[in-house]
N, C-alpha and C positions, 0 to 999 in steps of 0.2 A: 733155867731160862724161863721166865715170866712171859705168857702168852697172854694178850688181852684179845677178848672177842669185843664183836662192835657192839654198842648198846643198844639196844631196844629205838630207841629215839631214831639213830642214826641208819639202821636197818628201813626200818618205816621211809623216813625222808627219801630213800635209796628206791624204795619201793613206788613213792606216790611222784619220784623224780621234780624234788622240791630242794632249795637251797637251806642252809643254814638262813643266808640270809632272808628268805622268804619265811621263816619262820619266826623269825626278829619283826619281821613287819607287821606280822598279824598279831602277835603277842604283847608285842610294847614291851618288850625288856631287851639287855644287852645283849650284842654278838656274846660275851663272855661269859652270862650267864648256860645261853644255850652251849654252848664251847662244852663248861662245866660239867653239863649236865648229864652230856652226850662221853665227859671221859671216865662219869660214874660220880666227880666233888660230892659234894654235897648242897644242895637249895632249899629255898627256901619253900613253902608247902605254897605260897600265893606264885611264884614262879614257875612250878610245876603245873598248878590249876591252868595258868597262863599259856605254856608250851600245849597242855591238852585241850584246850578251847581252839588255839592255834590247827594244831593238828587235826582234829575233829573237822574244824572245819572244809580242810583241804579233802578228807575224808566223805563228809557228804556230797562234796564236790566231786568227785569222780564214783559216785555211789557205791562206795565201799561202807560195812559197819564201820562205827564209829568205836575209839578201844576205851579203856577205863583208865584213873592212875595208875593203877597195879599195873597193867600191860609197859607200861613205859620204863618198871622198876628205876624209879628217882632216887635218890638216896636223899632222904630227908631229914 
């Protein structure tokens, strides 16, 4: 039986109590891409920057550090 844990991304979001879709909005790319990203697919390396600019943001917004790519393990 194959267990998936959550990814990085979707722990985070869970944590700063943000939507997919509010991540869509600050990123400017697809519901689908974040979907992806979040079930491990594979992206692209400017979709990833994207999601972490996104993220970062909401980050200094509640004065949390901000994380790196590596913290999000994207498969790229």
């Amino acid at each position: 039986m194959l267990v998936m844990s959550d990814s990085a991304l979707l722990r985070l979001r869970e944590r700063l109590d943000i939507t997919r879709e509010d991540v869509v909005r600050r990123s400017h790319i697809s519901v689908a891409t974040v979907r992806n990203a979040e079930k491990g697919a594979k992206i692209t390396r400017r979709s990833a920057l994207q999601i972490l600019h996104a993220v970062n943001s909401y980050l200094r917004e509640s004065n949390q550090p901000e994380v790196a790519l590596d913290d999000l393990e994207f498969v790229l």
